[in-house]
N, C-alpha and C positions, 0 to 999 in steps of 0.2 A: 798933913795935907790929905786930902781924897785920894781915894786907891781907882785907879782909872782901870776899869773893867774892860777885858779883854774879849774882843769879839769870838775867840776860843774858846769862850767858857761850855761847859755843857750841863744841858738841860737834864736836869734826872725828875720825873713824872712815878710818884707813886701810885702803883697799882692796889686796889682794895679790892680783896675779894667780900663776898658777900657773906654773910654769918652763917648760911646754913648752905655753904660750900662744900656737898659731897655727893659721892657716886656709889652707887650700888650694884656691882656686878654680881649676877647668876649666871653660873656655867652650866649652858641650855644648850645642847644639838638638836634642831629642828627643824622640818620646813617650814612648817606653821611660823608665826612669829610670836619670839619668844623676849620675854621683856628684859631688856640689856643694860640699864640704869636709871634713875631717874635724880632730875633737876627740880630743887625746889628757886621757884621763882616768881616775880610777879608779871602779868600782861599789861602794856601800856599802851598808848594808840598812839596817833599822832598831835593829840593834844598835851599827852603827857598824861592823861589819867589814866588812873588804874582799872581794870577790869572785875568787880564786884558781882560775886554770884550770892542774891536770896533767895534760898529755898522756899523761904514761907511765904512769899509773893510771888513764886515760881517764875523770878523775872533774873537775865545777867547785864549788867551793865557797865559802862564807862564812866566812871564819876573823879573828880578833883577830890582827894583825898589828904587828910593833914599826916604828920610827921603820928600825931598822938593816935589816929585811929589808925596808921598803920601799923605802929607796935601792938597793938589789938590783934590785928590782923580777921578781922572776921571774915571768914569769905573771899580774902582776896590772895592768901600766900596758895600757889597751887604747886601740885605733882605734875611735872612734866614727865610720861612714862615714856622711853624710848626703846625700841623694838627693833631687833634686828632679826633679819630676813634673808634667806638664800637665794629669793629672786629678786633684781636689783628693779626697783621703784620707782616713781615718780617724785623722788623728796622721801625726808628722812621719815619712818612710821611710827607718831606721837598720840598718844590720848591724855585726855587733862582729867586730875581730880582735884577736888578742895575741900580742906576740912572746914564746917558751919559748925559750931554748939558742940563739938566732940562726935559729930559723924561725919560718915565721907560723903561725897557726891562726886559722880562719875559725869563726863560732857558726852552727851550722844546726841543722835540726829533723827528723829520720826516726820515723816509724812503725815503731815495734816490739813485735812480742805483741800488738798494739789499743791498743796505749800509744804519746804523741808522747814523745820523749827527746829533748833537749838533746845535741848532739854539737860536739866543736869539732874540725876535720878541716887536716891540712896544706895549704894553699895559699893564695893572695892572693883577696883581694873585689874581684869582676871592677866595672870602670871602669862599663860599662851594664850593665843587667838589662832581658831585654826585653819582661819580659811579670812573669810572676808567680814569686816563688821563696821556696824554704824559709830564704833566709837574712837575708830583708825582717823586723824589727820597725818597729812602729809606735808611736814615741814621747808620747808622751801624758802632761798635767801629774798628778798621784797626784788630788788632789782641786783643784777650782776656788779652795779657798783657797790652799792650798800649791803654787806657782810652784815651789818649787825641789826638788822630791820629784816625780820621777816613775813612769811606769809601762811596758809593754812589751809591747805583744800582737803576737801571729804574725800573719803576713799572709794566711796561705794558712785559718785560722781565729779566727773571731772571740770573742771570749771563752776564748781562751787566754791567759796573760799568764806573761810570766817569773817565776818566783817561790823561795822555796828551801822545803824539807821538813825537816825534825827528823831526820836519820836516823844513831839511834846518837849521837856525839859531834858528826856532821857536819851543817853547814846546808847541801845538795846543793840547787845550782841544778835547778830541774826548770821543764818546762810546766804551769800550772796552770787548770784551769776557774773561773771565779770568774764566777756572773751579774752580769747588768747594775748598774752603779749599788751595789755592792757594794763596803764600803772592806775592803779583805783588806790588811792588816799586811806581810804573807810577800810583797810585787809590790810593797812599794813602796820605790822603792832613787833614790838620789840622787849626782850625779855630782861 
């Protein structure tokens, strides 16, 4: 006969962690902020694409990516650096890198035309920062409900936030203003 399944039963949900699940601690005493670990991961939006940086187009974007090119991974697996600080924050102190072709590229922020741009530049994310820099975001949860959707504002200003724009066919990472308390769709990307 059928074995009549008890409304007791319980649900066991395997967790999978992610392949390049590690942490790197440096034993740093300092004001400055000094780099505390880092997460390799990827950035998604709310479409579900991943966030692709090309150097050689000097362009970052959001794109629908297959299973094959992300074992590739060009461009898209980044270093999430995370900073820890003796004065407490506005959100956690994160800067992005990513390796292209076997070099790195760092995320920083320049003033260009009266416009802040998104640039991501050849070199390594220095160990300390000793004051304030263009390459600090401030990690932050998307809304108080949603723990695992976050958000990304520049350090050097507040109410700037990572976000991407429509542009043409491309979802182009940019700086975006968004007031206070404000839920904007386009800044909120999950790791």
């Amino acid at each position: 006969g059928r074995v009549k399944m008890s409304a007791e039963e319980i649900l066991v949900l395997a967790v999978e962690l992610g392949k390049n699940f590690c942490l790197y601690f440096d034993e740093l005493e300092c004001d400055a902020l000094c780099k505390e670990k880092i997460l390799h991961r990827v950035l998604r939006n709310v479409h579900s694409q991943l966030l692709v940086v090309r150097p050689d187009l000097n362009v970052a974007a959001f794109e629908d990516v297959t299973d094959q090119e992300m074992q590739s991974g060009k461009g898209m697996h980044f270093s999430i650096h995370y900073y820890k600080t003796t004065t407490p924050l506005a959100g956690m102190p994160v800067a992005f890198s990513v390796q292209v072709e076997n070099k790195s590229y760092y995320m920083c922020c320049e003033r260009e035309g009266g416009e802040m741009i998104v640039r991501f530049k050849e070199g390594e994310v220095p160990k300390e920062i000793p004051g304030e820099s263009n390459i600090i975001f401030f990690k932050k949860t998307f809304t108080s409900c949603s723990s695992r959707a976050f958000k990304f504002e520049y350090s050097l200003e507040q109410g700037m936030f990572l976000a991407f724009e429509e542009e043409g066919y491309l979802r182009k990472l940019i700086l975006k203003k968004v007031p206070k308390d404000e839920v904007d769709e386009t800044m909120k990307m999950s790791l």
